[in-house]
N, C-alpha and C positions, 0 to 999 in steps of 0.2 A: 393242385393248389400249392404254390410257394407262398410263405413265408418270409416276407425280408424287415427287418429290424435296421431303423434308422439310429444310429448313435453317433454324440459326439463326449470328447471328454469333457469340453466349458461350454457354457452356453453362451447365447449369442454369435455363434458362429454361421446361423443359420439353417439349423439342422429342419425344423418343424417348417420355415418355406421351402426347403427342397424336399419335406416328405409330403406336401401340399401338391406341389408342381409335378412331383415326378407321378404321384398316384393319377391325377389330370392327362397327365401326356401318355399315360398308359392305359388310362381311359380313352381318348386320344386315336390311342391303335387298334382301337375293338376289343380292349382286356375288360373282364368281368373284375371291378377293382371296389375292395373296402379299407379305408384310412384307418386307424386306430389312432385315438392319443393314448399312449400307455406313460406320458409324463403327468404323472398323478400328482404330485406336489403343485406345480405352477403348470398346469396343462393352456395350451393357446390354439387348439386348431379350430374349434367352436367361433375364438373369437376370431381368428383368422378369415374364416369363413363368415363371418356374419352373423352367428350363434350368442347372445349372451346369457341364456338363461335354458334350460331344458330338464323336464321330469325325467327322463330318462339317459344316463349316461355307463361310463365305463365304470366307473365309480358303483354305481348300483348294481353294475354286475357282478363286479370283484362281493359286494359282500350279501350277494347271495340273493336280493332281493327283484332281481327282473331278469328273464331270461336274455341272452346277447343279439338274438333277432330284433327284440322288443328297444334294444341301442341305439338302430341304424337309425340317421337321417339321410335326406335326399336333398344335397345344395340344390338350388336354380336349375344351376349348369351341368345337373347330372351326377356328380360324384357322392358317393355311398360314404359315411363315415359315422365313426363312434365318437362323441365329445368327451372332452372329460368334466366335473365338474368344479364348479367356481368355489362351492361353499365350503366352507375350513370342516362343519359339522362333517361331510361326508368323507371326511378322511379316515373316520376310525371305522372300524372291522373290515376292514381291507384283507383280502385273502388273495395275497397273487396269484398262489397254484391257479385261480380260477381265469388265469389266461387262456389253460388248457380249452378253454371252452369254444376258443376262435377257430378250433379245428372244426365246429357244429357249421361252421359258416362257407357259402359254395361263392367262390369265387376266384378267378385267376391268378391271381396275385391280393395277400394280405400284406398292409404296408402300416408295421409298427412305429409309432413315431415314439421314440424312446426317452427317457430322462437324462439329462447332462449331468456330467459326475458318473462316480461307479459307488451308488447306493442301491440300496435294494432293488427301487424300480429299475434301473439300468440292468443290474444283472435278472431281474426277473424276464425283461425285453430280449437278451442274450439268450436267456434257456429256450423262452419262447419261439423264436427264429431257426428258420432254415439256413440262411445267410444273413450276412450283415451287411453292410455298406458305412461306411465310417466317413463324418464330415468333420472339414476342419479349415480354417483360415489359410494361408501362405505369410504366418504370425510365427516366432517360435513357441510364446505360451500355447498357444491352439495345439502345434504340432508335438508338444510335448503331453499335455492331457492326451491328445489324440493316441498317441502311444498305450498311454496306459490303458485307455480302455482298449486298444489290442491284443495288451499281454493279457487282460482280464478275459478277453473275447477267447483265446487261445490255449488260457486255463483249463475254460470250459470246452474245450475240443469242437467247440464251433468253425465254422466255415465263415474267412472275411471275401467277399467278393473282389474290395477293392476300395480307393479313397477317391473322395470328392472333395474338390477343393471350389470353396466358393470366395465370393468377390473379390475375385483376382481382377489386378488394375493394372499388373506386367509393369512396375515402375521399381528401380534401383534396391528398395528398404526390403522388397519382398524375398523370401526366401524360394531360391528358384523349385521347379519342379523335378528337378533329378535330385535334390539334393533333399526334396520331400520323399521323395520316394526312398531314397536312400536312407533314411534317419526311420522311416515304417515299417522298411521293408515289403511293402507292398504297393502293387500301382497305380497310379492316378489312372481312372477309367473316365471322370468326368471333371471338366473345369468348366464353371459357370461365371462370367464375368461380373464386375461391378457394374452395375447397369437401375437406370434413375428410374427405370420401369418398371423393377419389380417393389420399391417403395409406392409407385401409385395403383400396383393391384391392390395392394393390404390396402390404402384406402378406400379402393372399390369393394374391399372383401371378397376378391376373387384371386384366383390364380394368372400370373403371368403369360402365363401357356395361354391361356383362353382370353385374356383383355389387351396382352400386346404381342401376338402371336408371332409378326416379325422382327422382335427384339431380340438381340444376343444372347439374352436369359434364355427365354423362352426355347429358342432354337438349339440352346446347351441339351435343356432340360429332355425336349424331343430325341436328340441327338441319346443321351443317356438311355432313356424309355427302349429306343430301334436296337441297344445291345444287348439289353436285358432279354428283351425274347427274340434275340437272335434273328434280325430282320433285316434287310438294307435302309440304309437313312438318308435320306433324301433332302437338302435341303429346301427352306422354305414349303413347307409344306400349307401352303395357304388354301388352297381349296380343300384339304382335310381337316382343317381346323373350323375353317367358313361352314362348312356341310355339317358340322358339330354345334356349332354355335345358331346357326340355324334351325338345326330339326330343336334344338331346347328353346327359343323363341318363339313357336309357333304359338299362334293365339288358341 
């Protein structure tokens, strides 16, 4: 089981739809896959998904009252994930150590959706992770927070995989890709485009991946999933998607 922790320095950059997409697309490839929102302050993957309201969360874990099996939901579409919760009351007795607990859980890849900024929960996500993966605009504020939570990541003798650079639209204002990479010092593995598609999964409350499968998003986010375990990537994978989206609509 890996561990990968999504972070970004600001939010809004995207971080919680590509840790949507990518846990889908790696579900996707036959991986045994569970979400986490470990952004406990302003947590969205519940609502991402369709969730607005749930007795059992990460929240309930952290302060000791439900075991972390007792977490998991099952979208629609198959993907495993822990919510965080909505209500301000469940913020207090939070005990982060009790991340430790995501080790109890079997699965192929655990995919921490982490807190923007480097406050507690951000670095509680850090300690937690095997790797990281660090998102960030083609902005220079983006790529300046993005920094800091590397020096932060690096503090902590963590392993950074690599940077993802989302809604790139390749026009004159943007800051090129070498010269992101250059300012990180580490390399873009994934560019996910600007793409009108991934604003009408969030309305469908579903993932990209699985409601517009041959979109540029979607096919980034695939493309991302084929390097992490180490596979060939194929594009257009439409009849792996079709056969996905199928076996979960059976009546």
């Amino acid at each position: 089981m890996k561990i990968i922790g999504i972070l970004s320095g600001k939010g809004g950059v995207g971080k919680t739809t590509s840790s949507i997409n990518l846990a889908v697309a790696l579900s996707c490839l036959g991986k045994e896959i569970i979400l986490i929102d470990n952004n406990l302050t302003t947590p969205n993957v519940g609502l991402h998904l369709g969730l607005t309201n749930s007795e059992t969360t990460i929240h309930h874990v952290l302060q000791g009252k439900k075991k972390i099996h007792q977490a998991i939901h099952h979208h629609p579409m198959g993907l495993k994930f822990i919510p965080g919760s909505l209500s301000l009351n469940d913020m207090q007795g939070l005990k982060l150590n009790n991340l430790k607990l995501i080790k109890e859980l079997n699965a192929d890849f655990i995919i921490l959706d982490g807190a923007a900024g480097l406050g507690k929960e951000a670095i509680a996500t850090i300690e937690h992770s095997d790797e990281l993966l660090i998102i960030t605009n083609p902005e220079l504020p983006a790529i300046t927070d993005a920094l800091k939570a590397i020096k932060t990541a690096e503090e902590l003798n963590k392993q950074i995989k690599g940077i993802i650079v989302t809604r790139k639209k390749n026009d004159s204002f943007e800051i090129s890709n070498k010269n992101i990479e250059s300012l990180l010092e580490y390399p873009i593995i994934s560019i996910i485009p600007e793409d009108s598609s991934v604003k009408e999964s969030q309305v469908m409350k579903d993932s990209v991946v699985l409601t517009h499968p041959d979109s540029k998003a979607a096919q980034a986010y695939l493309k991302l999933a084929s390097s992490l375990c180490n596979i060939p990537y194929y594009p257009k994978k439409e009849t792996l998607i079709k056969k996905f989206l199928n076996f979960f609509n059976k009546p």
